[in-house]
Backbone bond lengths (Angstrom), bond angles and torsions (degrees), N, CA, C in turn:
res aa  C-N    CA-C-N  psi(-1)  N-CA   C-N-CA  omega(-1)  CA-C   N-CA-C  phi
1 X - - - 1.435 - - 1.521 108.63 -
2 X 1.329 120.38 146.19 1.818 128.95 -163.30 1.837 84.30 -81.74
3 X 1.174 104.21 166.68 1.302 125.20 166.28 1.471 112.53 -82.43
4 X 1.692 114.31 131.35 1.338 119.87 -162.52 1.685 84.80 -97.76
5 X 1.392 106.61 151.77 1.423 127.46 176.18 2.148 106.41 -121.62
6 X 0.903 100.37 -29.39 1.586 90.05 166.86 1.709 107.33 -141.80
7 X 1.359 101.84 156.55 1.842 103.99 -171.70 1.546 89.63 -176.20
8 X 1.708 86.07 111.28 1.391 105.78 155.53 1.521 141.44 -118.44
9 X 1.055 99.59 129.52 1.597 133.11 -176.11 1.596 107.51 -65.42
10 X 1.069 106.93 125.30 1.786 120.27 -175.85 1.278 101.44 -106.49
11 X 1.419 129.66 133.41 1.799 118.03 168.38 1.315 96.86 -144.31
12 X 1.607 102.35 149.96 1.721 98.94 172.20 1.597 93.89 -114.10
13 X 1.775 135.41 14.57 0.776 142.85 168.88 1.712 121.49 70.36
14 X 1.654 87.10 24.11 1.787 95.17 162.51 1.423 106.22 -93.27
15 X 1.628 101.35 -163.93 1.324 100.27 176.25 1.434 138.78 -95.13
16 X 1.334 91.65 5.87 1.279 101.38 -175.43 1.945 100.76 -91.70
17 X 1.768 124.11 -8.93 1.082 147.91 153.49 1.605 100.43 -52.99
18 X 1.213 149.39 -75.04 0.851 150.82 -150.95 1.846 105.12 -65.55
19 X 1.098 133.70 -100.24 1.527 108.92 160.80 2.051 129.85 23.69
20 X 1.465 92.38 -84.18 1.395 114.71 168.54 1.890 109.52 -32.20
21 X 1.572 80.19 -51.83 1.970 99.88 -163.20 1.493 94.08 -67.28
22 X 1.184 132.91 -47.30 1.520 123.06 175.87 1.515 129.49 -92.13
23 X 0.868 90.44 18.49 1.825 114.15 173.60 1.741 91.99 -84.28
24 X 1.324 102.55 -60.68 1.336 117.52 -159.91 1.475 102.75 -63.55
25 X 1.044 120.64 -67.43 1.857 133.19 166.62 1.555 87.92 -19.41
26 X 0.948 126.74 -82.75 1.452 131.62 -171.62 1.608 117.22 -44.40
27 X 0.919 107.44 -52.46 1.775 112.37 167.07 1.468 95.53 -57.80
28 X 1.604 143.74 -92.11 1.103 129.97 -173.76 1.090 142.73 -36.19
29 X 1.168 115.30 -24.08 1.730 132.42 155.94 1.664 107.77 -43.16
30 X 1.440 87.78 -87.16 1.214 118.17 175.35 1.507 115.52 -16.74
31 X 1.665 117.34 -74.81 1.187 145.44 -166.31 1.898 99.40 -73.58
32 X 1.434 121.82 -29.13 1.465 112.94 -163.11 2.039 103.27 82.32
33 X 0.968 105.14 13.21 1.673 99.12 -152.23 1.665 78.69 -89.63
34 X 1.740 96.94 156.99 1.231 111.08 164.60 1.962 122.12 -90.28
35 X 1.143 100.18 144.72 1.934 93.18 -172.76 1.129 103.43 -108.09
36 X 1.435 106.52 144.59 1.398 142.03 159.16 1.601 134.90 -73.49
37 X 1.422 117.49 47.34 1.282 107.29 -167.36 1.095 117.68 -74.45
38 X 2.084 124.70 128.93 1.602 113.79 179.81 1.462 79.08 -139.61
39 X 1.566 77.26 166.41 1.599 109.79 -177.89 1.518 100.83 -138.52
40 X 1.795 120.07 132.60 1.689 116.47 -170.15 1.369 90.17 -97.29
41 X 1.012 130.52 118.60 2.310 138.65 172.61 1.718 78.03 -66.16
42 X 1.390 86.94 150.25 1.540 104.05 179.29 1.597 84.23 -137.46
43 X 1.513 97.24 124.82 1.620 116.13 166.95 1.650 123.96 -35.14
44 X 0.570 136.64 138.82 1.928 145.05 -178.24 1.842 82.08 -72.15
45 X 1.463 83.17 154.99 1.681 117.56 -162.86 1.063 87.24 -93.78
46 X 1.511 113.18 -170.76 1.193 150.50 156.22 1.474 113.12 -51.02
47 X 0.957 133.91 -179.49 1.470 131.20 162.29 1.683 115.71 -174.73
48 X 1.360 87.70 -10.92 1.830 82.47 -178.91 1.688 95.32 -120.60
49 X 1.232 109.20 150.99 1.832 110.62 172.96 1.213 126.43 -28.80
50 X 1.554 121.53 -53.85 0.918 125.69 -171.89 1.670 125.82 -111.56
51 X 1.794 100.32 39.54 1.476 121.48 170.21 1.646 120.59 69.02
52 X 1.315 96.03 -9.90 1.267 108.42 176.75 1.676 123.82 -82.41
53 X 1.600 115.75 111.21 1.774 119.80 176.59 1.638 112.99 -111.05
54 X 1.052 123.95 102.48 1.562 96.55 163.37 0.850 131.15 -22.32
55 X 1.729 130.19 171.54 1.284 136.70 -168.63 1.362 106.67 -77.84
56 X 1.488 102.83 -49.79 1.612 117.54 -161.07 1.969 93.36 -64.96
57 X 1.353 110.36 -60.07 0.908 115.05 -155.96 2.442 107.83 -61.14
58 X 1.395 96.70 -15.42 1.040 109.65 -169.08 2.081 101.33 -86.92
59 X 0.787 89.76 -54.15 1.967 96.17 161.10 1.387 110.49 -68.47
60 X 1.110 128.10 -28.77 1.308 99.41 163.14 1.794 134.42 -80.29
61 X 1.575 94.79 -35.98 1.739 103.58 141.80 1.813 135.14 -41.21
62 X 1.232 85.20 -38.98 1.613 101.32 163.61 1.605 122.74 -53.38
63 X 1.447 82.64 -64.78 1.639 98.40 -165.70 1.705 103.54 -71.88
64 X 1.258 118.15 -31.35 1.367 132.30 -167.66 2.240 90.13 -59.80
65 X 1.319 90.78 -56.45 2.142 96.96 -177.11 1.708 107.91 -61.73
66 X 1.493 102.19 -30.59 1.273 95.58 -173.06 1.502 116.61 -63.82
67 X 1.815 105.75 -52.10 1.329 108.52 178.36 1.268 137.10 -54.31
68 X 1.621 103.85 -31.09 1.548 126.40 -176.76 1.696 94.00 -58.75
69 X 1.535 106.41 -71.31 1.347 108.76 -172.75 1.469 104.21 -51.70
70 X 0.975 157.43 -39.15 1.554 154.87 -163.59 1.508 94.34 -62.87
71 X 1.272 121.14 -47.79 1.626 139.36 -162.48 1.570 102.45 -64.34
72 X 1.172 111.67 -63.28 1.489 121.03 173.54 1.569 137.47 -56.06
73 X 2.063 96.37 -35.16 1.353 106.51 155.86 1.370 129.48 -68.20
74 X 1.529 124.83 -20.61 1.572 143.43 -178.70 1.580 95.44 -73.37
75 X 1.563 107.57 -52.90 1.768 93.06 174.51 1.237 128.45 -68.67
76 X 1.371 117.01 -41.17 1.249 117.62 -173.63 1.806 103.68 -63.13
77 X 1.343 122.06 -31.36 1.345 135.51 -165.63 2.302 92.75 -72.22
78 X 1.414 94.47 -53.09 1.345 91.65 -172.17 1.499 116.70 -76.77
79 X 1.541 126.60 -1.44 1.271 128.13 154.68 1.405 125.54 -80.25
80 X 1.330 111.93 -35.80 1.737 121.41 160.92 1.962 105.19 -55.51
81 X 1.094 111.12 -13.23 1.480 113.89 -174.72 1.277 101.48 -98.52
82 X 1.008 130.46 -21.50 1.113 110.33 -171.05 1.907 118.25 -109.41
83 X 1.047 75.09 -31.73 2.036 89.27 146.64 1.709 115.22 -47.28
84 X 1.689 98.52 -40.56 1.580 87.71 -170.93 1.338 97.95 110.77
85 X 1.170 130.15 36.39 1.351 114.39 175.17 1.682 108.70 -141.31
86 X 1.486 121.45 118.99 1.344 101.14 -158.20 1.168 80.97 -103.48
87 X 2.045 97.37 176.58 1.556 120.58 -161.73 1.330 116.29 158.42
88 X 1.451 122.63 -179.58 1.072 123.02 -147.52 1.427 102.54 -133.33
89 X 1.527 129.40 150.81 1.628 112.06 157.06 0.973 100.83 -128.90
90 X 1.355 107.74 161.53 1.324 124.96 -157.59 1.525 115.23 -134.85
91 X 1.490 150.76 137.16 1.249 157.84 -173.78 1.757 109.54 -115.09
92 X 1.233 108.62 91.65 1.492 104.73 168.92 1.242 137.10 -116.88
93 X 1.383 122.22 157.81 1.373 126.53 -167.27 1.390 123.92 -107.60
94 X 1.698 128.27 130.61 1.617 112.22 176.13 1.698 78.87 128.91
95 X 1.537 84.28 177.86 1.291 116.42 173.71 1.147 125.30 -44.33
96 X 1.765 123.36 105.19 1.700 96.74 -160.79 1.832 128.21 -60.19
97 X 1.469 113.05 -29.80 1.390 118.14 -163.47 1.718 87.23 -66.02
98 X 1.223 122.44 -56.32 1.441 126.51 -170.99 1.894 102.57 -50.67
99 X 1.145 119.12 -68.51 1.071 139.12 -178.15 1.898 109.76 -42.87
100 X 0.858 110.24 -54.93 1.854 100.33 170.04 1.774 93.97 -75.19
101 X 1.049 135.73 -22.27 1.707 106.76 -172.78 0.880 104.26 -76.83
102 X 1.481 115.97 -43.66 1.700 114.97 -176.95 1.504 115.07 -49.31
103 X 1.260 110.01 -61.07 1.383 131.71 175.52 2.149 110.17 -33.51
104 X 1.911 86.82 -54.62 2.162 105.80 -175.10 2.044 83.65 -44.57
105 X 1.584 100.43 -72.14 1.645 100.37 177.12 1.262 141.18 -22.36
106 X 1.027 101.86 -78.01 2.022 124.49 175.89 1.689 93.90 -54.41
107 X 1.157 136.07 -16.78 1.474 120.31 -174.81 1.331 100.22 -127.34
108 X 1.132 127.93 25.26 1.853 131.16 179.90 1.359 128.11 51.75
109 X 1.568 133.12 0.72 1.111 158.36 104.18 1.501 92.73 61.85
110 X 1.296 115.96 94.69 1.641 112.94 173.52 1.585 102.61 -97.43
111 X 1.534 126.98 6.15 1.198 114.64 163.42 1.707 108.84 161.27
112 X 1.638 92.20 141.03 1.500 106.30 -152.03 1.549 91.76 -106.92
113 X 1.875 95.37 143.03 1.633 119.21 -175.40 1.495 114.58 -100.36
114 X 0.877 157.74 115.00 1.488 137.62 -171.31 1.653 107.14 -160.66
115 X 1.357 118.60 128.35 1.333 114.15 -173.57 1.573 107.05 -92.83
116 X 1.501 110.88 167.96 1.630 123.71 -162.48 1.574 91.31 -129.79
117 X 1.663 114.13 129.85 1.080 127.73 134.19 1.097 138.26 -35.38
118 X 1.113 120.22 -32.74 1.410 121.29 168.06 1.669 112.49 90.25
119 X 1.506 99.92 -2.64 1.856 97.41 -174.22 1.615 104.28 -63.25
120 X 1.383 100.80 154.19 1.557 112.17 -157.72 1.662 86.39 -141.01
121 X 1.353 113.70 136.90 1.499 116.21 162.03 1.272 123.55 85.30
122 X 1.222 128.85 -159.35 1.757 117.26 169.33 0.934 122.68 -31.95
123 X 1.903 132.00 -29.41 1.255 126.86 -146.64 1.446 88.35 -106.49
124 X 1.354 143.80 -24.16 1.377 137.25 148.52 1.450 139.25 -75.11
125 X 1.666 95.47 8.24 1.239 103.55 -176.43 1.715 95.15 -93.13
126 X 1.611 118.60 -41.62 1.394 121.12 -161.88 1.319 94.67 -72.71
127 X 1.709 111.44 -65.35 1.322 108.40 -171.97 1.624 132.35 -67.04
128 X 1.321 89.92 -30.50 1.973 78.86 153.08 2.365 92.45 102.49
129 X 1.576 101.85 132.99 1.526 71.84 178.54 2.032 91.93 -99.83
130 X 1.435 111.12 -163.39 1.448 101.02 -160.21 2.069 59.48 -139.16
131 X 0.934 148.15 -45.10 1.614 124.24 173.37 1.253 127.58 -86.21
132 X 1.841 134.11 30.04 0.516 133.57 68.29 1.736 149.40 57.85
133 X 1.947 68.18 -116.31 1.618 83.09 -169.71 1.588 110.72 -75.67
134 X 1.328 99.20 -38.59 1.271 122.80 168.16 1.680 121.34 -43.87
135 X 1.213 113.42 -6.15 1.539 105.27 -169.50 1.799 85.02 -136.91
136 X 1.107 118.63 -20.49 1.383 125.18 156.14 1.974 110.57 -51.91
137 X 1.308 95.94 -58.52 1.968 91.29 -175.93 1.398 112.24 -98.94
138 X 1.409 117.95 -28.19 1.679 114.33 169.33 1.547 120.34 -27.83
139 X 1.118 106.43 125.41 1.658 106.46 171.73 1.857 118.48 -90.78
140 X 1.606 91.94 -16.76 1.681 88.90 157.28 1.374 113.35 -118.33
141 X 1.416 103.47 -177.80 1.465 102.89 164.41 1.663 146.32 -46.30
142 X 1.037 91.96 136.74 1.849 94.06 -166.05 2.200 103.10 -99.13
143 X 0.976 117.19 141.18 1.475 103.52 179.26 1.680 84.28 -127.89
144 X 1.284 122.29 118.53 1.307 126.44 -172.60 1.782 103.14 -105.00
145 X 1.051 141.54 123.74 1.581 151.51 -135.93 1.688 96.74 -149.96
146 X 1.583 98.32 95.15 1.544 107.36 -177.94 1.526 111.83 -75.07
147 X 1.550 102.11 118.98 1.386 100.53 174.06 1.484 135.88 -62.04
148 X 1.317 124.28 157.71 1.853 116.38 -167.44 1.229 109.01 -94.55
Protein backbone atom coordinates (compact mmCIF):
# COMPACT_ATOMS: atom_id res chain seq x y z
CA UNK A 1 0.00 0.00 0.00
CA UNK A 2 1.50 3.77 -1.14
CA UNK A 3 2.07 6.02 1.73
CA UNK A 4 -0.97 8.19 2.72
CA UNK A 5 -0.13 11.96 2.94
CA UNK A 6 -3.57 13.24 4.23
CA UNK A 7 -6.33 11.18 6.41
CA UNK A 8 -9.21 12.39 7.85
CA UNK A 9 -10.75 11.46 10.95
CA UNK A 10 -14.58 12.09 11.45
CA UNK A 11 -15.79 12.23 15.27
CA UNK A 12 -19.09 13.02 16.70
CA UNK A 13 -17.06 12.80 19.99
CA UNK A 14 -18.70 9.68 21.54
CA UNK A 15 -17.08 6.75 22.36
CA UNK A 16 -17.33 4.83 19.89
CA UNK A 17 -15.24 8.23 18.19
CA UNK A 18 -12.48 7.62 20.33
CA UNK A 19 -11.19 4.14 18.92
CA UNK A 20 -11.54 5.55 15.27
CA UNK A 21 -9.48 8.76 16.72
CA UNK A 22 -6.52 6.49 17.63
CA UNK A 23 -6.57 4.29 14.82
CA UNK A 24 -5.98 7.39 12.94
CA UNK A 25 -3.05 8.87 15.26
CA UNK A 26 -1.51 5.66 14.35
CA UNK A 27 -1.96 5.80 10.60
CA UNK A 28 -0.53 9.42 10.69
CA UNK A 29 2.40 8.63 12.58
CA UNK A 30 3.05 5.90 10.74
CA UNK A 31 2.38 7.34 7.19
CA UNK A 32 4.12 11.06 8.07
CA UNK A 33 0.54 12.02 6.76
CA UNK A 34 -1.08 15.13 7.82
CA UNK A 35 -4.75 14.76 9.77
CA UNK A 36 -7.91 15.97 9.19
CA UNK A 37 -9.88 16.18 12.27
CA UNK A 38 -13.81 17.21 11.67
CA UNK A 39 -16.67 17.16 13.55
CA UNK A 40 -20.44 17.76 11.46
CA UNK A 41 -22.49 20.43 14.37
CA UNK A 42 -25.86 19.16 14.08
CA UNK A 43 -28.47 22.01 14.38
CA UNK A 44 -30.39 22.35 17.90
CA UNK A 45 -33.77 20.50 17.98
CA UNK A 46 -36.89 21.37 18.78
CA UNK A 47 -37.49 22.14 22.29
CA UNK A 48 -40.89 23.39 22.73
CA UNK A 49 -44.10 21.01 21.79
CA UNK A 50 -45.08 22.56 19.10
CA UNK A 51 -41.52 22.89 17.15
CA UNK A 52 -41.53 26.28 17.56
CA UNK A 53 -37.85 28.32 18.93
CA UNK A 54 -37.27 31.84 18.53
CA UNK A 55 -34.67 33.18 16.51
CA UNK A 56 -32.60 34.65 19.22
CA UNK A 57 -33.12 31.84 21.37
CA UNK A 58 -32.34 29.37 18.39
CA UNK A 59 -28.70 31.09 17.62
CA UNK A 60 -27.94 31.01 20.74
CA UNK A 61 -28.48 27.13 20.81
CA UNK A 62 -26.48 27.25 17.78
CA UNK A 63 -23.66 29.06 18.87
CA UNK A 64 -23.77 27.34 22.36
CA UNK A 65 -22.96 23.48 19.91
CA UNK A 66 -20.78 25.38 17.87
CA UNK A 67 -18.41 26.50 20.60
CA UNK A 68 -18.53 23.31 22.61
CA UNK A 69 -17.56 21.45 19.45
CA UNK A 70 -14.73 24.04 18.58
CA UNK A 71 -13.50 23.25 22.33
CA UNK A 72 -13.25 19.57 21.84
CA UNK A 73 -11.76 19.84 18.32
CA UNK A 74 -8.73 22.18 19.85
CA UNK A 75 -8.16 19.13 22.23
CA UNK A 76 -8.43 16.44 20.26
CA UNK A 77 -6.23 18.63 17.61
CA UNK A 78 -3.68 19.43 20.56
CA UNK A 79 -3.31 15.70 21.52
CA UNK A 80 -2.63 14.61 17.84
CA UNK A 81 0.19 17.36 18.44
CA UNK A 82 1.65 16.18 20.79
CA UNK A 83 2.11 12.67 19.55
CA UNK A 84 3.85 14.42 16.71
CA UNK A 85 1.42 14.41 14.28
CA UNK A 86 0.51 17.65 12.59
CA UNK A 87 -3.00 18.70 11.32
CA UNK A 88 -5.82 20.53 11.22
CA UNK A 89 -9.46 20.59 12.82
CA UNK A 90 -12.07 21.34 11.29
CA UNK A 91 -15.98 22.36 12.25
CA UNK A 92 -18.56 21.43 9.64
CA UNK A 93 -21.95 22.00 8.66
CA UNK A 94 -24.86 19.84 6.77
CA UNK A 95 -25.52 16.48 6.45
CA UNK A 96 -22.93 14.49 8.15
CA UNK A 97 -22.27 11.48 5.52
CA UNK A 98 -22.28 14.34 2.76
CA UNK A 99 -20.37 16.70 4.91
CA UNK A 100 -17.04 14.56 5.71
CA UNK A 101 -16.96 13.49 1.83
CA UNK A 102 -17.03 16.80 0.76
CA UNK A 103 -14.67 17.83 3.33
CA UNK A 104 -12.31 13.69 2.47
CA UNK A 105 -12.39 15.85 -1.21
CA UNK A 106 -11.72 19.54 -0.77
CA UNK A 107 -8.66 18.35 1.44
CA UNK A 108 -7.29 15.37 -0.86
CA UNK A 109 -8.07 12.81 1.72
CA UNK A 110 -6.38 9.49 0.71
CA UNK A 111 -8.50 7.89 3.40
CA UNK A 112 -11.29 8.32 5.83
CA UNK A 113 -11.28 7.19 9.76
CA UNK A 114 -14.61 7.08 11.38
CA UNK A 115 -15.87 4.87 14.20
CA UNK A 116 -19.23 2.58 14.10
CA UNK A 117 -21.72 2.08 16.72
CA UNK A 118 -22.19 -1.03 16.03
CA UNK A 119 -26.21 -0.75 15.98
CA UNK A 120 -27.44 -3.85 14.29
CA UNK A 121 -31.17 -4.34 13.27
CA UNK A 122 -34.17 -2.06 13.77
CA UNK A 123 -32.09 0.26 15.71
CA UNK A 124 -29.92 0.89 12.50
CA UNK A 125 -32.53 0.67 10.37
CA UNK A 126 -34.49 3.89 12.06
CA UNK A 127 -31.50 5.63 13.04
CA UNK A 128 -29.62 5.32 10.00
CA UNK A 129 -25.62 4.54 10.16
CA UNK A 130 -23.60 7.92 9.07
CA UNK A 131 -20.33 5.22 8.13
CA UNK A 132 -22.22 3.63 6.12
CA UNK A 133 -23.15 6.21 4.12
CA UNK A 134 -19.90 7.41 4.22
CA UNK A 135 -18.17 4.47 2.59
CA UNK A 136 -21.24 4.34 0.30
CA UNK A 137 -20.14 8.06 -1.37
CA UNK A 138 -16.37 8.24 -0.40
CA UNK A 139 -14.23 8.20 -3.38
CA UNK A 140 -11.36 6.85 -1.22
CA UNK A 141 -11.00 4.50 1.26
CA UNK A 142 -13.02 4.37 4.34
CA UNK A 143 -11.31 2.39 7.51
CA UNK A 144 -14.45 2.07 9.72
CA UNK A 145 -13.10 1.43 13.65
CA UNK A 146 -15.90 -0.26 15.75
CA UNK A 147 -16.42 1.42 18.84
CA UNK A 148 -16.14 -0.53 22.47
Amino acid sequence: MKSLRNILVATDFSSASRPAFRRALELALSNEAALWIVHVAAPPGPISPDGYVLPRIYEEMDLAIRTDAQKRLRVMLARARKVGVRGRALLLKGVPHEAIVRAARAHRAEMIVLGTHGRTGMARFFIGSVAARVVAAATCPVLTVRGR
